[in-house]
Structures are given as structure tokens and as C-alpha cells.
C-alpha positions in Angstrom: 1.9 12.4 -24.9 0.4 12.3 -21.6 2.3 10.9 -18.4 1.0 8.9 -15.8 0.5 10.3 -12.4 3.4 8.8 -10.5 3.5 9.0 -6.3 6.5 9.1 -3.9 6.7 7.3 -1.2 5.7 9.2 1.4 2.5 10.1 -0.4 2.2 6.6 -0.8 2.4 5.9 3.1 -0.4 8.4 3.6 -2.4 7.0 1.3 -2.0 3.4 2.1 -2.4 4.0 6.1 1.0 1.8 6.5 4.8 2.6 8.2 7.8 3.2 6.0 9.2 0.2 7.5 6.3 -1.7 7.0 6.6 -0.8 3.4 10.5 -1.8 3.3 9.8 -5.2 4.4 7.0 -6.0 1.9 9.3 -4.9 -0.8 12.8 -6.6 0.8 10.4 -9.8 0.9 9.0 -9.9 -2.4 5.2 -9.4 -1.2 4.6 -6.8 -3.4 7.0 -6.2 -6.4 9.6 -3.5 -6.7 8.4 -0.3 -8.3 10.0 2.2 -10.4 12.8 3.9 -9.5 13.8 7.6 -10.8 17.5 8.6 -12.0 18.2 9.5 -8.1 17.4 6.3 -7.3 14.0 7.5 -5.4 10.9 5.2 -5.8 8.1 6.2 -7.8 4.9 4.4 -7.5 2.1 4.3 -10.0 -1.6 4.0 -9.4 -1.4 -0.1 -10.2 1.3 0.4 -7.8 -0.8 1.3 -5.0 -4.0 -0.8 -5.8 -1.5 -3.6 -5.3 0.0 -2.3 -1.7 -3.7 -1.9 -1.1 -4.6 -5.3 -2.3 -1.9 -7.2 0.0 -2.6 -5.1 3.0 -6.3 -5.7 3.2 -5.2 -9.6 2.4 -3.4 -9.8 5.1 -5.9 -7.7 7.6 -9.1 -8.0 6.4 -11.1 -4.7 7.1 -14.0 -5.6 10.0 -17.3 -5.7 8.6 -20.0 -3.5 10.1 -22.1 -6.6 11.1 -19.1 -8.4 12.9 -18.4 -4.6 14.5 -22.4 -4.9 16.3 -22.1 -8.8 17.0 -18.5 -8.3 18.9 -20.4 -4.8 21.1 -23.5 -7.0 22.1 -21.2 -10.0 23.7 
């Protein structure tokens, strides 16, 4: 059987470039579901897991392109 690489969440936060708190409130609001939790009650977050955190973060700040990066230095 082979298992699934599962995260916590502090490698999670690293990963992801966002705050624990940040992370708190997505989940408290429902923007991103909850994940799995182990039998301590600690979070444990799968890959899907963080293309989803990914997905909503870059939703709501969209990464600057390059070509609006050299049109905003020549104004």
C-alpha cells in the first residue's frame, strides 16, 4: 500500500508564502475546506490540499505579470 505524502501546517505556511492566521481565517470562513485531521487533532494537509490554498490565494491576489511589472517602472 502506498500512503500519500501528507504536510503539517507549518510546512504548509512555508510553502504557500501565507500567515498562520491568514490560514485560520480561510478555513473559519469556509474559503477553502477543512482538511484532515490526525488522532491529536493536528491538521494534516495533502497535496490537493495545497493546490487549493494555492488556487484561492492567487484568486484573490493575482501574481503581477512581468509586462505590467515594466509598464508600471516606465510611468
Amino acid at each position: 500500500m502506498m500512503t500519500k505524502k501528507l504536510y503539517t501546517t507549518l510546512e504548509v505556511l512555508r510553502r504557500v508564502k501565507i500567515a498562520r492566521n491568514t490560514l485560520y481565517k480561510w478555513l473559519r470562513e469556509g474559503k477553502i475546506p477543512e482538511v484532515y485531521r490526525d488522532r491529536n487533532n493536528f491538521r494534516l494537509f495533502t497535496p490537493s490540499d495545497i493546490q487549493k490554498l494555492l488556487r484561492y490565494k492567487n484568486m484573490i491576489r493575482r501574481p503581477v505579470l512581468s509586462h505590467e511589472r515594466e509598464s508600471n517602472n516606465h510611468g
